[in-house]
MILO-718910 format. One record per residue (C-alpha): residue in three letters; x, y, z. Coordinates in steps of 0.1 Angstrom, whole numbers, padded with zeros to 4 digits, always signed. Example, Ala and Ser with C-alpha at 12.3 -4.5 7.8 and 13.67 -1.06 7.14 Angstrom:
! MILO-718910
Ala+0123-0045+0078Ser+0137-0011+0071
//
This chain:
! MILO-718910
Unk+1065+2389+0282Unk+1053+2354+0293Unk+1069+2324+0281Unk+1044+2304+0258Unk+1073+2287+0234Unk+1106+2277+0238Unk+1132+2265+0211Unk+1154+2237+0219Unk+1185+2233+0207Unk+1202+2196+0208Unk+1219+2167+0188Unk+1204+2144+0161Unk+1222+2117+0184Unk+1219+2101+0215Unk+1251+2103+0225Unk+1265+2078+0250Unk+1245+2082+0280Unk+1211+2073+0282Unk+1206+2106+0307Unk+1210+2122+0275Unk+1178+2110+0256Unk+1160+2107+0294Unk+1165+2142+0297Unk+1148+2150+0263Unk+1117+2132+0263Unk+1113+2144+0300Unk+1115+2178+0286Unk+1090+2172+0256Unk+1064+2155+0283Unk+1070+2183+0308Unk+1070+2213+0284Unk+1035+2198+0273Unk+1020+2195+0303Unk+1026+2231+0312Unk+1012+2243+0276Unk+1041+2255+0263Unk+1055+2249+0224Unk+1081+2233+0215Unk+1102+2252+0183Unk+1132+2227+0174Unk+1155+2216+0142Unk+1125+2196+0123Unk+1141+2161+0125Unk+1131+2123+0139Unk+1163+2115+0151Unk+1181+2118+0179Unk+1175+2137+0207Unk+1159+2162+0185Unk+1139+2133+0174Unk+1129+2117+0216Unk+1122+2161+0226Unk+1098+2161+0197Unk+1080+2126+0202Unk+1074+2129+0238Unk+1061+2164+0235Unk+1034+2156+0203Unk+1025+2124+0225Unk+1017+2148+0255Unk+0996+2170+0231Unk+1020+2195+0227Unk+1023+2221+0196Unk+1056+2213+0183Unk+1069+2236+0154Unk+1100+2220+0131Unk+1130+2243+0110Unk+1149+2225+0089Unk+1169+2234+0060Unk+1164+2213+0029Unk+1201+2199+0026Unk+1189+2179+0056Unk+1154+2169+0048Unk+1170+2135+0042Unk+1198+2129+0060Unk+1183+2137+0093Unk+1149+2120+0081Unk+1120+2152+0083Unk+1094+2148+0113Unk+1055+2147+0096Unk+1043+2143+0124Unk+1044+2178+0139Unk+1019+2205+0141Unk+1039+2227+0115Unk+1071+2216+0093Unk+1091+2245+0079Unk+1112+2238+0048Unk+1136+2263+0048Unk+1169+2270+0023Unk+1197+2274+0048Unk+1209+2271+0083Unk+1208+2308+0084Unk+1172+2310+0078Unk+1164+2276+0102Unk+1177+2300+0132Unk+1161+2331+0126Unk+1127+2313+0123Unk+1130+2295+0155Unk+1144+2326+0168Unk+1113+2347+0159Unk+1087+2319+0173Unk+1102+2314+0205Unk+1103+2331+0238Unk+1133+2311+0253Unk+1161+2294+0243Unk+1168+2257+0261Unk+1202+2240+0252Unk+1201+2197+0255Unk+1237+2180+0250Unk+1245+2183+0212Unk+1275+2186+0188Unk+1286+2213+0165Unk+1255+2223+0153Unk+1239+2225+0183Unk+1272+2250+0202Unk+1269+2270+0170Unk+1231+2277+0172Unk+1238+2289+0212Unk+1267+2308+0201Unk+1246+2322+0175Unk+1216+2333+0201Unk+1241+2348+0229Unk+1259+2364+0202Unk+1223+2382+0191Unk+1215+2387+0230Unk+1249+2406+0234Unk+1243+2426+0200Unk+1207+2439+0220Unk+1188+2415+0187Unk+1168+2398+0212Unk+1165+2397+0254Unk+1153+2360+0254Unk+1164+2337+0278Unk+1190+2315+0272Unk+1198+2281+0295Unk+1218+2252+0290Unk+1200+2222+0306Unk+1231+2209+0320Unk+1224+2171+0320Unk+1248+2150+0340Unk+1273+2180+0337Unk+1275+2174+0300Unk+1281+2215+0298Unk+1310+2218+0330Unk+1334+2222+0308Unk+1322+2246+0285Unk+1311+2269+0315Unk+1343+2266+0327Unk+1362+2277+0297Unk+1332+2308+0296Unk+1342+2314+0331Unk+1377+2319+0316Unk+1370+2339+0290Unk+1354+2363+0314Unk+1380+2365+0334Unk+1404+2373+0307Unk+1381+2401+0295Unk+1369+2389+0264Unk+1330+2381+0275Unk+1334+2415+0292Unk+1304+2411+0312Unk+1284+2391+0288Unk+1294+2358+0304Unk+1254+2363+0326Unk+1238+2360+0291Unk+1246+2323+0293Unk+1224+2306+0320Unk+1225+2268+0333Unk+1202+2247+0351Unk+1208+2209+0364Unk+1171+2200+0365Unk+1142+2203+0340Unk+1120+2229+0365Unk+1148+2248+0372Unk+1155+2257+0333Unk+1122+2262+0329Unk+1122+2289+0357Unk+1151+2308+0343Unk+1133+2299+0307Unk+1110+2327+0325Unk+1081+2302+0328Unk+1062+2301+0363Unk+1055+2271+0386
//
């Protein structure tokens, strides 16, 4: 299976660094210019909000989840080439889970650990065989591979910790995203 879209998972902030947001509209301008979609949480903020922009401003097809309880709150992108309105987080992943190929992780908070957790958990259960890759921007993600590291050790990944892959550059997730030069 070739890789034609990929769903990015990251923050509706910026965080503190400005490799953070950098690293996003990169993404969007780089997944664009090798014709691949971009599936992502539906919002304008954020670095949900900088992958989106620079991706539609590249001419990419960029396809938005979000659940209505955050319509609002995290201010719903127009803009895009499709908006889903969907009832609940639930329903947000499995959408972007059925219209994408790969799974790319940006920095991001809760939400965005639980929609990774949620993808590797369905990659272990045999649900999907997708790629998933942490973009692991200015080692925002040492920690947590770390700890993985751990729980592998420990037994408790018991083998599953390889379901989890990182990159520290934009080509080289792309490449384990399973998309060629």
């Amino acid at each position: 299976m070739s890789t034609k879209n990929i769903a990015v998972f990251c923050a509706a902030a910026d965080g503190s660094r400005p490799e953070y947001r950098q690293a996003a509209e990169d993404l969007g301008r780089v997944m664009a210019q090798r014709g691949l979609g971009l599936v992502y949480g539906g919002a304008t903020v954020g670095l949900m909000g900088a992958v989106a922009g620079s991706a539609l401003a590249a001419g990419a097809q960029v396809v938005g989840v979000i659940p209505q309880v955050l319509v609002k709150g995290e201010v719903a992108h127009n803009g895009l080439s499709e908006l889903h309105i969907v009832d609940t987080m639930h329903t947000r992943k499995a959408l972007m889970g059925e219209r994408a190929d790969a799974f790319l992780v940006l920095p991001g908070g809760f939400g965005t650990l639980e929609e990774l957790f949620e993808v590797l958990a369905w990659q272990t259960l045999k649900i999907h065989s997708k790629p998933v890759v942490l973009l692991n921007t200015a080692g925002f993600y040492d920690g947590l591979l770390r700890f993985l590291d751990t729980c592998e050790a420990e037994g408790m990944l018991r083998g599953n910790r390889k379901c989890l892959l990182s990159a520290d550059t934009i080509e080289e997730a792309l490449r384990l995203c399973g998309v060629s030069a």
